[in-house]
N, C-alpha and C positions, 0 to 999 in steps of 0.2 A: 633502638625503638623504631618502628615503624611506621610512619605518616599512613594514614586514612586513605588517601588516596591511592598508594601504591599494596592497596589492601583491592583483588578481583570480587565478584562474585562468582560464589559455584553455586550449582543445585545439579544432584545428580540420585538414582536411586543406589543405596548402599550394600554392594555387595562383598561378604566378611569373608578373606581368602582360610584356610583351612591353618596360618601362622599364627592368627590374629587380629592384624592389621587389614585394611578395607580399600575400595575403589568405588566412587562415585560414579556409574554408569548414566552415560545420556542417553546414544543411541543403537534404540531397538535392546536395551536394558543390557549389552556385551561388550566388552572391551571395546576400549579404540584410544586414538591421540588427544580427545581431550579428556580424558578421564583424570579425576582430583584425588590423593593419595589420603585416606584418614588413620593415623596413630591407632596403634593400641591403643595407647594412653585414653582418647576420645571417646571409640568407644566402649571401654568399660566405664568412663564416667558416667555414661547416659543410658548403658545397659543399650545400645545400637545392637540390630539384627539383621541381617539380609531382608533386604522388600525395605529399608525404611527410607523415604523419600526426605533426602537430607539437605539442607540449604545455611549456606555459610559465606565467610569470607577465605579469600586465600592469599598464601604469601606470594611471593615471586622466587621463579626455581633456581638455586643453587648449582653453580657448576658439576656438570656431569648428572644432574640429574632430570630423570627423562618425563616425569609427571609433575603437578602442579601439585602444593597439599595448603590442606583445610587447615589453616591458624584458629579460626573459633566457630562455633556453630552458633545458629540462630535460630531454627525452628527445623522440629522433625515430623517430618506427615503432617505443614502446616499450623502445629502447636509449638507452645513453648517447651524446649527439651528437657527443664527441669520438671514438667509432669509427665513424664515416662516411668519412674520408679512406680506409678499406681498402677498401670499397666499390667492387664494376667494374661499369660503367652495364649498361643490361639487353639493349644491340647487341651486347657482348661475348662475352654467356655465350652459351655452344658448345651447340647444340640437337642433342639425339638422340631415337630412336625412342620412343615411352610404353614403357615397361620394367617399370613397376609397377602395381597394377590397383584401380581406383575398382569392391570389388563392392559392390553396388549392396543384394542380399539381407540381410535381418537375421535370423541365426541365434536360431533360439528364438520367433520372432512367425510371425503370420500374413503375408505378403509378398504387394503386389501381382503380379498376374502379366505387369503391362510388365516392372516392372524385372526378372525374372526374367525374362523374354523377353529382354531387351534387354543381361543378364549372359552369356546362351548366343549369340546372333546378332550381336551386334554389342558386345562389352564394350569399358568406358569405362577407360584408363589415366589415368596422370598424365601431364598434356601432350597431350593429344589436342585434336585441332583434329575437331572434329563438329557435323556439321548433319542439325537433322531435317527433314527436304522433308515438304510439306504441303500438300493444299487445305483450303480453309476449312472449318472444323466438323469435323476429324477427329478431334480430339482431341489436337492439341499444346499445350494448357496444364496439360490433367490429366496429361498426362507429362512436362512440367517439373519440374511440382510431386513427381513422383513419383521422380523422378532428385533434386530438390531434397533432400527427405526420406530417401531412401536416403545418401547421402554427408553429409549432417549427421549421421543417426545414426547410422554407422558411422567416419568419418573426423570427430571435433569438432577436432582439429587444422587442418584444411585452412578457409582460409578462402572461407567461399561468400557471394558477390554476384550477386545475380538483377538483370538492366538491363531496363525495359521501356520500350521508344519507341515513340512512337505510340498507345498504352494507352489503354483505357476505365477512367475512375476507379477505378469497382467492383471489375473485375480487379486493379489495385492494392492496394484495400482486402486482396480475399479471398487476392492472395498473402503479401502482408505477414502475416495472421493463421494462413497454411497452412505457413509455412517458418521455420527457423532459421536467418536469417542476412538480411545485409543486402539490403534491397532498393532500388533506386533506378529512380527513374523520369521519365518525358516523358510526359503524357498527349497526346491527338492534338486537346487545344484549345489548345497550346503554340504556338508557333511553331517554325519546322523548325531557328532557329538553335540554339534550345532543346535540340533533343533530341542534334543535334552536337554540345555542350558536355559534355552530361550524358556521354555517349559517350565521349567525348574525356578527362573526368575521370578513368571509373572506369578506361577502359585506364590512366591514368598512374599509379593507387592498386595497381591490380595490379602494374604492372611495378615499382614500389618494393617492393612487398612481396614480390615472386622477387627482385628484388634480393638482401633481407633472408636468403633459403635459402627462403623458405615455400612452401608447396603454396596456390595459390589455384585456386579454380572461378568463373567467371562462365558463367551461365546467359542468354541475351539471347535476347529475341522481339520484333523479329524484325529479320535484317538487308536484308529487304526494304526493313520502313520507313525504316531506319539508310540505306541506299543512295539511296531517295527525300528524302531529307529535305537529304543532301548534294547532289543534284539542283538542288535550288530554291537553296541559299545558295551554292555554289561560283563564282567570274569564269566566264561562257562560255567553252567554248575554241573555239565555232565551227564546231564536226562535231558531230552528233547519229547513236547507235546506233539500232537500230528500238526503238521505243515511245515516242522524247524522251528516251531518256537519254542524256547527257554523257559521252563516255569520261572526262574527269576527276571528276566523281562517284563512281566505284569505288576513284578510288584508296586513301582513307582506311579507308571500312569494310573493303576487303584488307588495310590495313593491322590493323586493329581483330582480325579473323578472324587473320591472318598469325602474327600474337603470340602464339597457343597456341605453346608447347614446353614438352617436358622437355627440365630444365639437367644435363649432367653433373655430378655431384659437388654437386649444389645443389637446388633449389624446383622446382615446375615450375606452368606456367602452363595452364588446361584449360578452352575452350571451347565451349561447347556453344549453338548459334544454330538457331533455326528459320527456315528458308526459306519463300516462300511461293507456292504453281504452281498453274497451273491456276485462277486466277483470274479467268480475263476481260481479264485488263489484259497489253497486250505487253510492256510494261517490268517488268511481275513475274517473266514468265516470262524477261527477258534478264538479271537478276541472277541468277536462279539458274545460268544456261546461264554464265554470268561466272566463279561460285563454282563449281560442279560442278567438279570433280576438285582441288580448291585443298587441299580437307580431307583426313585421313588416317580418316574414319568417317561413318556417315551412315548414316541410319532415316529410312525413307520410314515416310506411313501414307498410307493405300489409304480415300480415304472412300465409297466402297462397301461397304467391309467396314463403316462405321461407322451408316454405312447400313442393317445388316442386324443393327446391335447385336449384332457381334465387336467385343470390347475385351479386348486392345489390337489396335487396327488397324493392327497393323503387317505390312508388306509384306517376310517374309523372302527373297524373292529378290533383290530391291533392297538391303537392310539391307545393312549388314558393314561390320567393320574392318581397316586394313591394318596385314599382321604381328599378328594376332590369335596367335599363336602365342608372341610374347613374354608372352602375357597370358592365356592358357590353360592348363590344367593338362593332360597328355597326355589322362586319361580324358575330361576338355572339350572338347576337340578331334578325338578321333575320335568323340565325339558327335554333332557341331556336324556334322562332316563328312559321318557318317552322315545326317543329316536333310535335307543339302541334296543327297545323293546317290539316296536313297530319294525323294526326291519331288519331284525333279527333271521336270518334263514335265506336275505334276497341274494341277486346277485351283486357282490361288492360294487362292480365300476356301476352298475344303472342305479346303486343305491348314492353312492358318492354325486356322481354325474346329477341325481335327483334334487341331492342335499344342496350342489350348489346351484342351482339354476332357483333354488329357493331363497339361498343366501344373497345372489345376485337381486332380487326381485324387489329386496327389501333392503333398508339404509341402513339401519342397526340392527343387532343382537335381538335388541329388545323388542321392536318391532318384528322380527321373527319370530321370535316365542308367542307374540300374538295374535301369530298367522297360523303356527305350529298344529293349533286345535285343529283349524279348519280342514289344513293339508290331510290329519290323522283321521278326521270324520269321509275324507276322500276317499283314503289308501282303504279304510274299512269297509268301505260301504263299497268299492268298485273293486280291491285288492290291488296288487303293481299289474297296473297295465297302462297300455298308452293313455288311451280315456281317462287315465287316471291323472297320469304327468301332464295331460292338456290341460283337465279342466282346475288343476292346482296353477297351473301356468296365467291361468286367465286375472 
């Protein structure tokens, strides 16, 4: 028998190798030396699945053996393990519309003016499947991070996971230091199986934790690389799309994206991925053409506009979210409506450029909308021209 004391703690998340038997993952959710070994036996008692966040006691390791293993568990995802059997896997749960709304604004601070851009043109529910389309250098990690920070500081409930594949260290470094919440990552000196796995992890951490009822966000840049990377390690199937990519390639990160929903009566799962166009490269441009219309939202940014140092270079003609009306408040709405009705036809960067110098002008949303008339009584009455922009300015 063994004394209490010679009893470790583990917690690690649970990944079920393809024998049976499992490994407690710590860090960055992939192999390593202190990973804790779990029985068969364990988990078919508890009906354990890849993603479940397992917390135990462990024995002491036995000659020649090279992992630590879990003598008993004590809570999974935080509960107690004997209520897992109620549990209904995460294919079950019945997806509906996002119905509730990730704002983004923090009452009482100074707010960037993406997310408040991005709260009027394209707002983020629970369960939203969103992509932001990008060329390079527009500025899709400063609006990560600025969607990151908005829903951490507003929503501490909701659990957020930032995935980066393919990553340059540094960006690692300065997201980890910029955000509240986990980050996980593949940098692009990995190999491609690497960053599949890592992928592959955190969807299965999420889906256990909607399981659970919870509200999760995963933040991921970008499913370009995601798409690429399944490219290189997938069996050929023998047909090649234009640029070299593999129609079986796709199918997993569809999957990865697919897994946004809000659950009825439950959690909901909310993805937010950056696409990447206009690259140069054909096979970037045929993921997106792949993913295009798959999502229920999407923010383009325009790097012309970024070009010309408009921040946020977001492109509201493109922008929007579907059923943006279960997520708006009537006066939000016929704002929102307003703006793409009035300037409808102008030139995008002086309509952008217009939009924020308006956004700037005023502290909140709300007080925008109540500015909104006056600006509209302007733009009618003089149409876009300078006199226009001045005396709105005023």
């Amino acid at each position: 028998m063994l004394e209490t004391g010679e009893c470790g703690d583990a917690e690690g998340v649970l990944e079920v190798l393809p024998d049976g038997y499992g490994f407690l993952r710590s860090d960055n959710y992939l192999s390593g030396d202190r990973d804790v070994y779990v029985s068969i036996a364990q988990i078919r008692r508890f009906g354990l699945r890849t993603g479940d966040l397992v917390t135990g006691k462990t024995r002491p390791s036995k000659e020649g053996e090279r992992f630590l293993a879990l003598l008993y568990i004590t809570a999974v995802n935080g509960e107690d393990p004997e209520k897992l059997a109620d549990r209904r896997p995460f294919e079950e749960l019945v997806p509906i519309f996002p119905n509730e709304r990730y704002t983004l604004e923090t009452p009482g601070k100074k707010n960037n003016l993406a997310i408040r851009l991005i709260d009027l043109i394209a707002p983020i529910g629970k369960g939203q499947r969103a992509m932001i389309v990008s060329q390079p250098k527009a500025g899709k990690t400063t609006l990560l991070k600025a969607i990151a920070n908005g829903i951490s500081e507003n929503y501490p409930d909701s659990h957020l996971i930032v995935l980066l594949i393919d990553e340059r260290p540094e960006e690692v470094t300065d997201m980890q230091r910029s955000i509240k919440g986990e980050v996980l990552y593949s940098t692009f000196d990995e190999l491609p199986e690497h960053h599949t796995r890592v992928a592959e992890m955190v969807l299965e951490r999420a889906m256990r934790l909607v399981e659970h009822g919870k509200d999760v966000v995963i933040l991921m840049d970008s499913l370009t690389r995601l798409a690429r990377a399944y490219n290189l390690t997938i069996p050929p199937t023998g047909r090649t799309l234009s640029g070299g990519m593999d129609p079986g390639a796709l199918h997993k990160p569809k999957r990865f994206f697919g897994a946004a929903r809000n659950i009825e009566n439950g959690g909901s799962l909310t993805v937010i991925a950056t696409a990447l166009s206009e690259t140069g490269s054909r096979m970037d441009d045929m993921v997106y053409e792949e993913f295009k219309g798959t999502g229920n939202m999407e923010i383009h940014l325009d790097r012309k506009m970024s070009e010309k140092r408009i921040f946020p270079a977001i492109d509201i003609y493109k922008s929007g979210t579907r059923r943006d009306d279960l997520l708006l408040s009537p006066a939000e709405l016929e704002g929102v409506r307003t703006i793409r009705r009035v300037l409808s036809g102008a030139n995008p960067l002086e309509v952008t450029e217009q939009l924020i110098g308006m956004l700037a002008k005023t502290q909140t949303n709300e007080e925008f909308l109540q500015r909104l008339k006056e600006w509209v009584s302007i733009y009618e009455k003089d149409g876009y021209t300078m006199s226009a922009q001045n005396r709105f300015g005023k």
